[in-house]
N, C-alpha and C positions, 0 to 999 in steps of 0.2 A: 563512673563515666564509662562507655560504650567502648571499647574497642575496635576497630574496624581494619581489615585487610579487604582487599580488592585493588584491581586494577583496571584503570578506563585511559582508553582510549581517542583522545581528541581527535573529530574529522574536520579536514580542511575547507570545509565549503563556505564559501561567501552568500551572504542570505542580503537580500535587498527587501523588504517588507515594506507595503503601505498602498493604499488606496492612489491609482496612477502609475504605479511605479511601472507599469510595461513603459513608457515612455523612456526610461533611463536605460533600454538592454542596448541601445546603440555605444552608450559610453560605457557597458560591462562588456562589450567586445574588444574596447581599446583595451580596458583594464587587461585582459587578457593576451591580448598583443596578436590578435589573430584579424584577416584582413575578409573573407568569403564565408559566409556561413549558409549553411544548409539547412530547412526549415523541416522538420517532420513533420505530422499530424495524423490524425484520422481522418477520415473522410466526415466525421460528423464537425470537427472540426478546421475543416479547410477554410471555412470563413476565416475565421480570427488566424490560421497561417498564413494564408495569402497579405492578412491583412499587417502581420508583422512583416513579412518579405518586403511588401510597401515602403513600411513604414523607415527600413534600411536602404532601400535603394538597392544601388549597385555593388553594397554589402551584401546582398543574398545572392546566393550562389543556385537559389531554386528551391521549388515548394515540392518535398514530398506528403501524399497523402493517402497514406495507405497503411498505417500504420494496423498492426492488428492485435486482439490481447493472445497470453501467454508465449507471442514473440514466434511462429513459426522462424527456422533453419533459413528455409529458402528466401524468406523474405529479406533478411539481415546479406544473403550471398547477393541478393538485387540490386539491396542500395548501397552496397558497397561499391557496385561498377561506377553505376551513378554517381555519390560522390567523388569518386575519381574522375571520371570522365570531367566535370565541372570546377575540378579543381579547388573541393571545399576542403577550407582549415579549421572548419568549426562545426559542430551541431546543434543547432537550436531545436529543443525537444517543446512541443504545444500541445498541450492538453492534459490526460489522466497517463494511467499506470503502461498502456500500449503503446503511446508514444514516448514516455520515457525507456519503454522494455527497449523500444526498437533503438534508439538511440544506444543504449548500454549495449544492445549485444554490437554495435556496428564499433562502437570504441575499443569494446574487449580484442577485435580483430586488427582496430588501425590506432586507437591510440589517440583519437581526435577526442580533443576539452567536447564539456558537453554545457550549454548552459541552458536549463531547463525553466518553462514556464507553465507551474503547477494550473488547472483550472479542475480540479477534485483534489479530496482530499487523503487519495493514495498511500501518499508519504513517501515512494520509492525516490522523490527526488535526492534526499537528503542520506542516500546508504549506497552502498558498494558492494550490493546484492542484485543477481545479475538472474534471469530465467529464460529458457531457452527449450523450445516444443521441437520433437524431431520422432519421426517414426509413430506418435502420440505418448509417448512419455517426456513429459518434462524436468529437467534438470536444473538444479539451481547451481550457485558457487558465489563465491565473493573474489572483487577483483580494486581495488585503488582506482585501476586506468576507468573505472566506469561511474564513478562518484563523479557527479557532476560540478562542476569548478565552480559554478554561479547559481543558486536560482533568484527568480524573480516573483516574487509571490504578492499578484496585485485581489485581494478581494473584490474589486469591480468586477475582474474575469470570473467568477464565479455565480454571479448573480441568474446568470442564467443559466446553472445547470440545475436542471430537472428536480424537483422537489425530491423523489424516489431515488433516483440514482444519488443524489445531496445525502440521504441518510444511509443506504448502502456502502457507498466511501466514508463518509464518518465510522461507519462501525466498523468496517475495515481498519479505518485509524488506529481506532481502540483497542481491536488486537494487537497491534504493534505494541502499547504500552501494555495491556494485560499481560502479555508472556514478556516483556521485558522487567517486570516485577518479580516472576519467580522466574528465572534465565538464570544460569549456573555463573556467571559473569556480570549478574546485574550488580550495579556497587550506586555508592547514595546520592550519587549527580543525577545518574539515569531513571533511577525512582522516583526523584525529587520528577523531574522530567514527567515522568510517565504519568504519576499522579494528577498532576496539573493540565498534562493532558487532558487525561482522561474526564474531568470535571469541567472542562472545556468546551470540548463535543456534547456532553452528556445536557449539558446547559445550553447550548446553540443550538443543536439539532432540531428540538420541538419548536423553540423560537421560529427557525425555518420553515416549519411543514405549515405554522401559523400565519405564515407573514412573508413569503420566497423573497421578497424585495430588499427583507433589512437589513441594508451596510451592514450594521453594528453587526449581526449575526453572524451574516457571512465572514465578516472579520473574527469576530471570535471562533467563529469552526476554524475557519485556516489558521490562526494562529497553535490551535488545540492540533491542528493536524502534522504542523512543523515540529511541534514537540512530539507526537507519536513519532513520526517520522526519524525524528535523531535519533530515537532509543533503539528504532528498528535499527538504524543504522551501525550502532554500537557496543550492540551485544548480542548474542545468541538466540533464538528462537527454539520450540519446542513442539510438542504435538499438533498444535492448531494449525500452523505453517504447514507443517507435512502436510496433514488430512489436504487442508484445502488445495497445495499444489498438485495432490493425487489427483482432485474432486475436478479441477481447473484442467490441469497438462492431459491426462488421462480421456476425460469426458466431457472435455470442451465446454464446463460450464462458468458460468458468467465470473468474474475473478469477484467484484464485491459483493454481492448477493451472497456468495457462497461463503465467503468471510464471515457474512452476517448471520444467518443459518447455523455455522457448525460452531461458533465461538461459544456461543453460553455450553453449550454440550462438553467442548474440550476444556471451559473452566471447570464445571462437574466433576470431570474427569480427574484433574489434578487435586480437588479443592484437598483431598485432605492430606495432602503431603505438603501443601503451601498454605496452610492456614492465616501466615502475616499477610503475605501477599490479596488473599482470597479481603481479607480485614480492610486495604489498601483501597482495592478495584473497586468495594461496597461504596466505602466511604465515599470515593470521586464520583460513583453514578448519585449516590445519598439513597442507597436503598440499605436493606440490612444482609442483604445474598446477594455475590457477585454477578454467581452466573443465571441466576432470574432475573435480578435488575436487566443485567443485557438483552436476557430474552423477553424482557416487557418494554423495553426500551424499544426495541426492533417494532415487536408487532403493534404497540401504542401508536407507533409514529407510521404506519401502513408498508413496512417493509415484510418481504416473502419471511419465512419461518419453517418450511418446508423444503425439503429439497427436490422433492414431487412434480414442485411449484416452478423452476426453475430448469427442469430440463430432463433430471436424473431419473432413470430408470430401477423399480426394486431388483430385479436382477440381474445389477451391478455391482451389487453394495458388496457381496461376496470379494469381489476382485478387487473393489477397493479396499477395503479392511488388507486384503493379502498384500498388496501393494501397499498400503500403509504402513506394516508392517518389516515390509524388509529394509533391507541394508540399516542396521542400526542406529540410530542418533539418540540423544540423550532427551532425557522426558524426567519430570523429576519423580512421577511416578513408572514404574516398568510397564511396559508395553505389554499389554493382553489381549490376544489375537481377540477372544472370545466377548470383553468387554468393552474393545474397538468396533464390533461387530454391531452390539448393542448399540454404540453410542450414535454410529451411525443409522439404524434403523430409527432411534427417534429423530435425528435430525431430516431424516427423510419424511417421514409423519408428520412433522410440524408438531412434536408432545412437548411438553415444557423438559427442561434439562431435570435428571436424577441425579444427586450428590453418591446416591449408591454406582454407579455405574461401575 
């Protein structure tokens, strides 16, 4: 019999799941004991804000919509006044990864519950990792006050996001559980977790590009995405994290596309220092190599595979490897400037990932 040390960590968040359920966030404000709440969004999402601000009445305290990704400083110093000025005790976050960013950075500062309603599949709802754009370098950290107290995860809200951007946030997802498999803290909830995830997404995703309409799908991606989501939330992260906050904060490029792009490459990268794990990711895509399944997964299903494709310039890649590079974090393979370099040159290419790397 197995032996097993590890330590995990339970997060507090209340999860509300099911087809309709945006209808129940008026009674998870009672739950919460708070009386004004404040609406985020993006602008691409102001419909479905405005239309929860409605839907509370003289509960909302106001629609912002401006949310932006990797979280610009100044915007989090804006709606900070705003909240105040209005008097809100709550935030309700609507949409993807930018309006929950913006939400987290505005709580890390005051300390207001956030109750978040996912419509991609992100995952930031469900972790207490917090990113924050200033001068153009991005900063991450981890904070309690910014895990969000509630979410509300309706797959109807999903239905209409974008077939493209649907499969870029899934594979997004995926990274969350692929590096929470070999995460120096991963222990066998989180795995169990990630795994399930990941066979989750891997299995709804095509469904989607097939068929944008079907409930069932879209249900099953968000469910697959709650689960990446936890693991992000509960354990450590590794090289793919960095690269991509570099590839994001640094050079302004898209947060899931770029997820999607450099993952198979930073599985590569690891595979042979986490060969169970590498055995794990196969299995949940059902291919026989992690980080090729990914990267057939991605371009099968019409997502970018280049980073060419998405914005980045070769005569950055230099500065990014450097910047990838510094300030130490743990990787379970050691950081080589020379082989980060590489790994990013085919990720810009669009080549399929090398195990040699």
């Amino acid at each position: 019999m197995s032996t097993y040390e590890f330590v995990y960590n339970g997060r507090g968040t209340r999860v509300v799941f099911g087809c309709g359920s945006r209808t129940q966030i008026e009674r998870e404000l009672d739950t919460l004991h708070v009386r004004r709440a404040l609406v985020l969004c993006s602008q691409e999402q102001r419909t479905l804000g405005v239309s929860v601000a409605d839907q509370l009445g003289v509960r909302a305290a106001g629609v912002f919509d401006r949310a932006a990704m990797h979280v610009p400083v100044e915007l989090v110093a804006e709606v900070r006044k705003i909240a105040a000025a209005l008097e809100a005790d709550c935030l309700i976050a609507v949409g993807g990864g930018s309006a929950i960013g913006l939400a987290k950075g505005l709580a890390l500062e005051t300390s207001l519950p956030i109750l978040a309603v996912p419509t991609t599949y992100a995952g930031s709802e469900m972790t207490p990792i917090f990113g924050l754009t200033e001068s153009g370098l991005k900063r991450t950290g981890t904070d309690l006050r910014v895990l969000p107290k509630t979410v509300v995860y309706d797959p109807d809200l999903t239905l209409t996001l974008p077939v493209g951007m649907s499969v870029t946030s899934g594979i997004n997802a995926i990274a969350h559980a692929a590096e929470g498999l070999y995460s120096r803290d991963a222990n066998p909830l989180t795995s169990l977790m990630a795994e399930e995830g990941i066979t989750a997404l891997a299995r709804s995703l095509p469904r989607i590009v097939a068929q944008p309409n079907d409930p069932s799908a879209r249900a099953d991606a968000l469910y697959g995405a709650w689960l990446c989501g936890a693991v992000l939330g509960s354990v450590g992260m590794a090289l793919h994290h960095k690269l991509c906050h570099t590839l994001g904060g640094s050079f302004n490029l898209p947060h899931a596309p770029t997820h999607t792009i450099v993952l198979p490459h930073a599985l590569a990268y690891n595979a042979g220092a986490v060969p169970d794990a590498m055995k794990r990711i196969a299995r949940a895509l059902g291919r026989d190599n992690a980080a090729q399944g990914l990267y057939e997964l991605a371009r099968a299903n019409g997502a970018p595979v280049a980073l060419k494709e998405i914005g980045m310039r070769e005569e950055q890649l230099d500065e990014a490897a450097d910047i990838a590079c510094n300030n130490a974090y743990w990787n379970p393979r050691p950081l080589e400037r020379g082989a980060i370099r590489a790994l990013l040159q085919r990720a810009f290419d669009g080549s399929p990932p090398s195990d040699g790397a």
